[in-house]
Backbone as numpy.savetxt, mean C-alpha at the origin, in Angstrom:
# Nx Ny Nz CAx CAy CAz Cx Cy Cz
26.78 -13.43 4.38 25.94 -12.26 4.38 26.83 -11.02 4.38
26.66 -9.84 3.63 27.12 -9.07 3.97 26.97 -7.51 4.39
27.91 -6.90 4.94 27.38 -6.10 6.30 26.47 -5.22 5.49
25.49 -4.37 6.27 24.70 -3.46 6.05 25.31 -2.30 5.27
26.20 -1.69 5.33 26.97 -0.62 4.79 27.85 -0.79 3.44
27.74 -2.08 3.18 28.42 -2.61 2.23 28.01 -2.32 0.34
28.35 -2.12 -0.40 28.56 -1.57 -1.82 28.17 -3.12 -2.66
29.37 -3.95 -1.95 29.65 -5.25 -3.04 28.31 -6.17 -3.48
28.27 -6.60 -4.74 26.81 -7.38 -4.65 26.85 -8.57 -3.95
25.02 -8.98 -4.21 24.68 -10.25 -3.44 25.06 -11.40 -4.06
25.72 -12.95 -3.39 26.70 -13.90 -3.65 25.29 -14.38 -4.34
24.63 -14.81 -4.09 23.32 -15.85 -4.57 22.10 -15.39 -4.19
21.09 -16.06 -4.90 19.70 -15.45 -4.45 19.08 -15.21 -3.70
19.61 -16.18 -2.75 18.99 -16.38 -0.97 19.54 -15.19 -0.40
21.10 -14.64 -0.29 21.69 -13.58 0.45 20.77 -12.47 -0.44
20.07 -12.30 -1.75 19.66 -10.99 -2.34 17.98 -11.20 -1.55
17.81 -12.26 -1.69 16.42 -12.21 -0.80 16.21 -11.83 0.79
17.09 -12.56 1.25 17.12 -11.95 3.16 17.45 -10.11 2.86
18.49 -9.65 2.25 18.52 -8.29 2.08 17.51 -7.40 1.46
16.93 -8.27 0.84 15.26 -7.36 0.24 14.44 -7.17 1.80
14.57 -8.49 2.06 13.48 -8.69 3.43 13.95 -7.52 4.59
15.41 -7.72 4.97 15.86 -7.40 5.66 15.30 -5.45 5.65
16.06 -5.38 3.81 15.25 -3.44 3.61 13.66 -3.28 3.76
12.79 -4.31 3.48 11.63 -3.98 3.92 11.05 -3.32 5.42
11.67 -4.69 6.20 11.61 -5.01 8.04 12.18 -3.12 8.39
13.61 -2.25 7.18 14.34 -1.13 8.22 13.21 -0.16 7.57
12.52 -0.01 6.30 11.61 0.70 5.81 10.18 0.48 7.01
10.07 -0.14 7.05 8.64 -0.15 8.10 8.95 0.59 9.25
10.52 0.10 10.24 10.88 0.42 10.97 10.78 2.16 11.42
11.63 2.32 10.15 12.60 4.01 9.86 11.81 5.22 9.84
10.57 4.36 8.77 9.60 5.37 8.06 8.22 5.23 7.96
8.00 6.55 8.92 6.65 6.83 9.55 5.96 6.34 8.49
6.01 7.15 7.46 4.91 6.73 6.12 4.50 5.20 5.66
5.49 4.91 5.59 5.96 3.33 5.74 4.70 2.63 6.21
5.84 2.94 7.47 4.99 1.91 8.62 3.18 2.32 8.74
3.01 3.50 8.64 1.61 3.84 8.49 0.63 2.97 7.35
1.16 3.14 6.26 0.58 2.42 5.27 0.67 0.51 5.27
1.68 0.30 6.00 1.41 -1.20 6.65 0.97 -1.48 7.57
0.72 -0.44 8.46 -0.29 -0.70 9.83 -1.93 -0.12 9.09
-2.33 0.31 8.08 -3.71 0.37 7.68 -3.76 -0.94 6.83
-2.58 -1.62 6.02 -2.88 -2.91 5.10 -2.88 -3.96 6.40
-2.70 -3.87 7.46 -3.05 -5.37 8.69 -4.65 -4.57 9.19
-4.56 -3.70 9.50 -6.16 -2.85 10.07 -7.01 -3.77 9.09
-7.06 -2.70 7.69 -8.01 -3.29 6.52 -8.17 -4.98 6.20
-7.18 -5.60 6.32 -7.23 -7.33 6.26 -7.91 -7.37 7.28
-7.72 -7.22 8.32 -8.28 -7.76 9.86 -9.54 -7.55 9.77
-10.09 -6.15 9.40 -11.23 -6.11 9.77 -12.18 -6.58 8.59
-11.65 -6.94 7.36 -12.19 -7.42 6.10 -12.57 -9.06 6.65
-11.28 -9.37 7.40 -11.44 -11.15 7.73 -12.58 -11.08 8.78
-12.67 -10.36 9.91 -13.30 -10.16 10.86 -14.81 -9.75 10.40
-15.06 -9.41 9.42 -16.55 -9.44 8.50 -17.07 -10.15 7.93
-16.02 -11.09 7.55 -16.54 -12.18 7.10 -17.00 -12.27 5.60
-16.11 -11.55 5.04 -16.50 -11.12 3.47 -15.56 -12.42 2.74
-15.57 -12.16 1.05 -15.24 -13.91 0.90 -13.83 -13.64 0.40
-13.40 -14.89 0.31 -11.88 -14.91 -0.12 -11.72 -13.93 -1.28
-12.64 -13.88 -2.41 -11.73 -13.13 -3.51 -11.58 -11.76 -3.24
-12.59 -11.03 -2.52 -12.58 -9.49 -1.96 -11.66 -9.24 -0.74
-11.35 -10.15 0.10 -10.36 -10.14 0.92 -9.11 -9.90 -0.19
-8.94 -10.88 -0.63 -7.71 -10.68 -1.85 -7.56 -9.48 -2.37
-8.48 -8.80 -3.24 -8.51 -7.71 -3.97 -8.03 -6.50 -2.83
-8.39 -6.90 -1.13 -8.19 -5.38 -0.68 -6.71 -5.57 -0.14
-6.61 -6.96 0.22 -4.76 -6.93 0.28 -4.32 -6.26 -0.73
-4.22 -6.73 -2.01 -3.60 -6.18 -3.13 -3.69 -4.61 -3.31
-4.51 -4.43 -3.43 -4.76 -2.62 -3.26 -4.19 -1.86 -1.90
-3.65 -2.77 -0.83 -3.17 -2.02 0.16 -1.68 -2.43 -0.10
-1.05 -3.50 0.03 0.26 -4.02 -1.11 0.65 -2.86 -2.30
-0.30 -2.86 -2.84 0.07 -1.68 -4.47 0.51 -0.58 -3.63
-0.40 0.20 -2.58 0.03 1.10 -1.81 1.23 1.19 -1.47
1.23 0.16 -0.41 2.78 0.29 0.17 3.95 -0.08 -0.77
3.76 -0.57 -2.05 4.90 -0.46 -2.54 4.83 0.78 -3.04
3.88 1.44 -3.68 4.24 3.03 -4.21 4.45 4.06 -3.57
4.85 4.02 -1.80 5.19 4.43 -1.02 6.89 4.28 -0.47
6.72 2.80 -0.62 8.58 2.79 -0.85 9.23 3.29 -1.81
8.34 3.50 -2.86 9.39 4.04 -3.94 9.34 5.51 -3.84
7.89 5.93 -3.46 8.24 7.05 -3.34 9.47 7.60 -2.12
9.52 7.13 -1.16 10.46 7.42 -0.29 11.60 7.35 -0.63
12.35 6.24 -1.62 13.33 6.20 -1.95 13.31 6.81 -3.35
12.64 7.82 -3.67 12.80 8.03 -5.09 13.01 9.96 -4.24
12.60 10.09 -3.42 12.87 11.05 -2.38 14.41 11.43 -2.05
14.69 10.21 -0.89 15.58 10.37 -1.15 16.54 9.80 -1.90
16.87 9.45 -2.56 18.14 9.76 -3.81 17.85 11.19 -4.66
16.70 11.90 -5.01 16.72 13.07 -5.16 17.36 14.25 -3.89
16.86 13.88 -2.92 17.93 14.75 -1.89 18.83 14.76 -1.98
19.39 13.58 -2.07 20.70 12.85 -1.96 21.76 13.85 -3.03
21.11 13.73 -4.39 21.41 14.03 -5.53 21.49 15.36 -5.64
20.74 16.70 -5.29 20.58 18.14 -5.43 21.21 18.55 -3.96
21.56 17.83 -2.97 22.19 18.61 -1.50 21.27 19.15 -1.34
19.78 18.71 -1.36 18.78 19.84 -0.61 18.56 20.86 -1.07
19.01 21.36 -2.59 19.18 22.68 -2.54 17.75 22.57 -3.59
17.27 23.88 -3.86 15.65 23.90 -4.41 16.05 23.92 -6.07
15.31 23.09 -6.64 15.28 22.94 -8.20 13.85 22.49 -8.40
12.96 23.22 -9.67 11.95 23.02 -10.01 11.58 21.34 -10.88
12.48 20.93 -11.39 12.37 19.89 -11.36 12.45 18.89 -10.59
13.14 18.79 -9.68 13.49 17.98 -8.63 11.94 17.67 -8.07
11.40 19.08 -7.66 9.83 19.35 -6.94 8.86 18.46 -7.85
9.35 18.43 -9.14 7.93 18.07 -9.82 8.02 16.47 -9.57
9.45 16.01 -9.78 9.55 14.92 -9.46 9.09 14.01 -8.55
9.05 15.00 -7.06 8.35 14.37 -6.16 6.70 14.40 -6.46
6.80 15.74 -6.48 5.08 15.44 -6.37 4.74 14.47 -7.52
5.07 13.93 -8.67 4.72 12.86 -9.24 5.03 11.53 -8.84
5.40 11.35 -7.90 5.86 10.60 -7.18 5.28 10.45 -5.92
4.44 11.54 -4.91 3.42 11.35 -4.47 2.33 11.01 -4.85
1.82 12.09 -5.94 0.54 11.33 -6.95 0.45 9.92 -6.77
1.28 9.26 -7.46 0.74 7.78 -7.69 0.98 7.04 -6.22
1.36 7.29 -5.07 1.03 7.45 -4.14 -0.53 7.66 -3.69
-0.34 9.14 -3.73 -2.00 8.99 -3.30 -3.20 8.38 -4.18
-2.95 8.50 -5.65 -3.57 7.58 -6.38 -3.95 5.73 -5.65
-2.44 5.23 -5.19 -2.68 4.06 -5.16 -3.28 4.18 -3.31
-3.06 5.04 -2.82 -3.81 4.77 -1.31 -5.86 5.29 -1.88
-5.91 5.93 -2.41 -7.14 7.18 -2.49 -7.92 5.08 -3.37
-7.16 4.64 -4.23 -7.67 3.40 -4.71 -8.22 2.15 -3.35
-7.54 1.97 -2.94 -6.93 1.59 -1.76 -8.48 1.23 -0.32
-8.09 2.74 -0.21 -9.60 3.18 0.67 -10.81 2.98 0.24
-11.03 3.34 -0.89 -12.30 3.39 -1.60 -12.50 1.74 -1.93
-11.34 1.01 -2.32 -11.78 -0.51 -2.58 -12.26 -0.74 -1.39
-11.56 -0.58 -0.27 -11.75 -1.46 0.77 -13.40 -0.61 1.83
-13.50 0.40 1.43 -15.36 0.44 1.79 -15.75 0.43 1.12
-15.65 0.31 -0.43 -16.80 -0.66 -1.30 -17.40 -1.73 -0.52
-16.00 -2.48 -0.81 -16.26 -4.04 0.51 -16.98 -4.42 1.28
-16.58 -3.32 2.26 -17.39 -3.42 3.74 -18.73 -2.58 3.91
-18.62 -2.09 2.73 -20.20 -1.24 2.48 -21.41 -2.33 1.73
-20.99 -3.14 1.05 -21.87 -3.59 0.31 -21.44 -5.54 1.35
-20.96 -5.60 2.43 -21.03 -6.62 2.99 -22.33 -6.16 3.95
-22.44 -5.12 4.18 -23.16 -4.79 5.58 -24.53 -4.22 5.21
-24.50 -3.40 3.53 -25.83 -2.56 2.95 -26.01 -3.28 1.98
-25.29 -4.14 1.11 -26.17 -4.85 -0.18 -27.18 -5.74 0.20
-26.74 -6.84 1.20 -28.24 -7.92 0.75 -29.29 -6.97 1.71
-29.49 -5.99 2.20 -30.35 -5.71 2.83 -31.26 -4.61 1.54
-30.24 -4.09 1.02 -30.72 -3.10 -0.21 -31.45 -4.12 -1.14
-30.74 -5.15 -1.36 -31.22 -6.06 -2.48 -32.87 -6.72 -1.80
-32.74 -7.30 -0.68 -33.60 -8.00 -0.25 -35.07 -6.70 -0.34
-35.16 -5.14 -0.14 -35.92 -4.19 -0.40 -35.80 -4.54 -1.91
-34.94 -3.91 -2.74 -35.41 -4.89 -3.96 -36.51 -5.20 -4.64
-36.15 -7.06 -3.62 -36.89 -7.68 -4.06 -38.20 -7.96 -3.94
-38.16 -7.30 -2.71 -39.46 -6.72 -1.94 -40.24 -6.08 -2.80
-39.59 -5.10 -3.35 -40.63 -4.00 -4.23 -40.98 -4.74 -5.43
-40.00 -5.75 -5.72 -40.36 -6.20 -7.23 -41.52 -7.47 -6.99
-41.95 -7.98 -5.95 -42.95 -8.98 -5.49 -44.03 -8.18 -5.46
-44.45 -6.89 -5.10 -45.22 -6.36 -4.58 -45.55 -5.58 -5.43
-45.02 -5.42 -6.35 -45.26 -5.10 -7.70 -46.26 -6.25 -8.22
């Protein structure tokens, strides 16, 4: 394995995999944003499982909270290496960079939210909406 500070590449796939894992585990850790957007993708599972909604919509709202948090790591690291890169100093491109780089950010959270109370909106208001419905259409 080699050390954290280190340049040289990974020997085999397994050492490039524990170091993916490993940058995930210091990203959650490090970064508020991060960790925020993986503490709403365990919230949203939990309370999706805890409703009792079915496997494929459980699926769909992992994935949409997953899409999130990865377009959040990148944005962070697409952050900084732009810091990194300008010394902080102000350039109009640099700016646009980020904020396009938040965008699909908030794009993929603003997706995200809205999938996941679709979900739990139409677990708790559809068959009751439907069952009125069908009500009206009998009584018809």
């Amino acid at each position: 394995m080699r050390p954290r500070n280190s340049t040289e590449k990974y020997k085999n796939l397994w050492e490039s995999t524990l170091g993916a894992a490993r940058g995930l585990f210091f990203a959650i850790k490090e970064e508020k944003k991060i960790c925020q957007v993986f503490v709403a993708l365990v919230v949203a599972t939990t309370v999706c499982g805890i409703a009792d909604i079915g496997y494929f919509q459980i699926l769909m709202v992992i994935f949409s909270w997953v899409l999130a948090l990865i377009c959040e790591i990148f944005n962070t690291a697409l952050e900084k290496a732009l810091d990194y890169t300008s010394g902080r100093e102000f350039h109009p491109l640099i700016r646009e960079g980020k904020d396009y780089a938040a965008a699909c950010t908030f794009v993929a959270l603003t997706f995200a939210v809205s999938l996941t109370a679709f979900v739990l909106w139409e677990r708790y208001k559809g068959p009751q909406r439907l069952h009125e419905q069908t009500f009206e259409a009998v009584k018809l």
